[in-house]
C-alpha positions as CSV (number, residue, x, y, z in Angstrom):
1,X,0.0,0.0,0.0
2,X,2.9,2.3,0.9
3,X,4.3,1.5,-2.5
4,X,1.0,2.4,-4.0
5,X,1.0,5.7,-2.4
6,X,4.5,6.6,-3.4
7,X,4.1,5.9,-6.9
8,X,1.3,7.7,-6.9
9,X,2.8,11.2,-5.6
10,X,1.7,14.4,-3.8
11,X,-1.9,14.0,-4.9
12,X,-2.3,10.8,-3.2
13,X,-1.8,12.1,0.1
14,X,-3.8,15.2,-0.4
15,X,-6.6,13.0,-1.6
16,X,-6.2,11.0,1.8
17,X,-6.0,13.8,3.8
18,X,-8.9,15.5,2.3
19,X,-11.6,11.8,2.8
20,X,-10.1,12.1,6.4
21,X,-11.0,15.6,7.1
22,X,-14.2,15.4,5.3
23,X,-15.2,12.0,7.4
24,X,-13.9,14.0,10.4
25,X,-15.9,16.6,9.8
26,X,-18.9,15.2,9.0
27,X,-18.8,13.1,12.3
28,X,-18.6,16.1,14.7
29,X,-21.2,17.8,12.9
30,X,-24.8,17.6,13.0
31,X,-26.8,15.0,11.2
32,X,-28.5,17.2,8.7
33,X,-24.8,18.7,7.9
34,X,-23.4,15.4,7.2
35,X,-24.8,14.9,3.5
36,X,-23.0,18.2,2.7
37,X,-19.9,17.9,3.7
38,X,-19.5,14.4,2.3
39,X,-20.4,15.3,-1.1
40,X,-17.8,18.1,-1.0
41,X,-15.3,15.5,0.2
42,X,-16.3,13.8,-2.7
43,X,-16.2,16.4,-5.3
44,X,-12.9,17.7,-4.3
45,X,-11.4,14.3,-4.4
46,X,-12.3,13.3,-7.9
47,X,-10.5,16.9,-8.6
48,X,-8.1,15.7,-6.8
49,X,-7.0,12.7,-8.3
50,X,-7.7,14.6,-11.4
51,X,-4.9,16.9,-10.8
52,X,-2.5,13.8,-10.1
53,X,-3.1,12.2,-13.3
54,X,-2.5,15.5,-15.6
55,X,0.5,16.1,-13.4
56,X,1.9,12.7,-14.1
57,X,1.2,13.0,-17.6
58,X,3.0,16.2,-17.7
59,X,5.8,14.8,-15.9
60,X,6.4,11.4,-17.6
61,X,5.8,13.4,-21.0
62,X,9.0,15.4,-19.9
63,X,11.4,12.9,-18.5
64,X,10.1,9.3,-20.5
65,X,13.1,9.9,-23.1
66,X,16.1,10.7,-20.2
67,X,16.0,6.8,-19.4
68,X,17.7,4.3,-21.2
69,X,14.3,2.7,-22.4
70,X,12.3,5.5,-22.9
71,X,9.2,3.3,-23.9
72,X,9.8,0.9,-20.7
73,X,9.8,4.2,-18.6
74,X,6.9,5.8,-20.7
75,X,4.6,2.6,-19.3
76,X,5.9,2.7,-15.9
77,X,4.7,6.0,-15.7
78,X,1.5,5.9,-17.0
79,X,0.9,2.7,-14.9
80,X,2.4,4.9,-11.7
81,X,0.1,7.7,-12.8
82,X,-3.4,5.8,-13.4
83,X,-2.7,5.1,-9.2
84,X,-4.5,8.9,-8.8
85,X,-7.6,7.6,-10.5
86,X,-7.8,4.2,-9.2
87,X,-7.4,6.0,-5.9
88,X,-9.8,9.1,-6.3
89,X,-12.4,7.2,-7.5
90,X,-12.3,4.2,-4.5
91,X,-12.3,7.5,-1.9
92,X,-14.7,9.2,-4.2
93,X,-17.1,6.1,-4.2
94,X,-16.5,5.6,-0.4
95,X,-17.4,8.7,0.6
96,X,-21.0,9.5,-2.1
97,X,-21.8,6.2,-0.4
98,X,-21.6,7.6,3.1
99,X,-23.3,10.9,1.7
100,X,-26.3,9.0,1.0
101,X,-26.6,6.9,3.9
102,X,-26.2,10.0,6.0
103,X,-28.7,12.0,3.5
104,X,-31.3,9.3,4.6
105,X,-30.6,8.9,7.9
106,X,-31.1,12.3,8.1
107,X,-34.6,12.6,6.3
108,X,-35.5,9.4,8.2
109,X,-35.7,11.3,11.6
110,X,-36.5,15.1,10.9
């Protein structure tokens, strides 16, 4: 998992640190705040991993042709890279799930 994270970069720890705050947040909050704040968690984690996979690409379009196989280091980094999506997308999914549980608990007792 470490590994995962590494090869990933910056973004994957921004990503993590933003579903951590947003489930933080959403627990010491009131019920009827909950659905809010998880969708935002959710939104600005799919942006997230956005931003890590177009910085990837901008990187490994860069460097790719400084190694001695260029196309062996061109498919690393795209493989590397694709980790932001993978990764935004299982906190994203995570997270929409818990907006809607919340989003009918809520309705359920008011």
């Amino acid at each position: 998992m470490l590994q995962f994270m590494r090869e990933g970069g910056f973004a994957m720890w921004l990503m993590l640190g933003t579903t951590l705050l947003a489930l933080g947040l959403a627990a010491t909050k009131p019920k009827s705040a909950r659905p809010s704040i998880l969708v935002t968690g959710t939104i600005a984690t799919i942006i997230q991993g956005m931003f890590g996979m177009a910085t990837g690409l901008l990187m490994v379009s860069r460097h790719y042709r400084q190694f001695p196989d260029p196309m062996a280091a061109l498919g690393e980094g795209l493989g590397e890279l694709s980790h932001n999506g993978t990764f935004a997308a299982t906190l994203a999914t995570i997270l929409g799930l818990a907006a809607l549980l919340s989003a009918r608990s809520a309705a359920h007792e008011a």
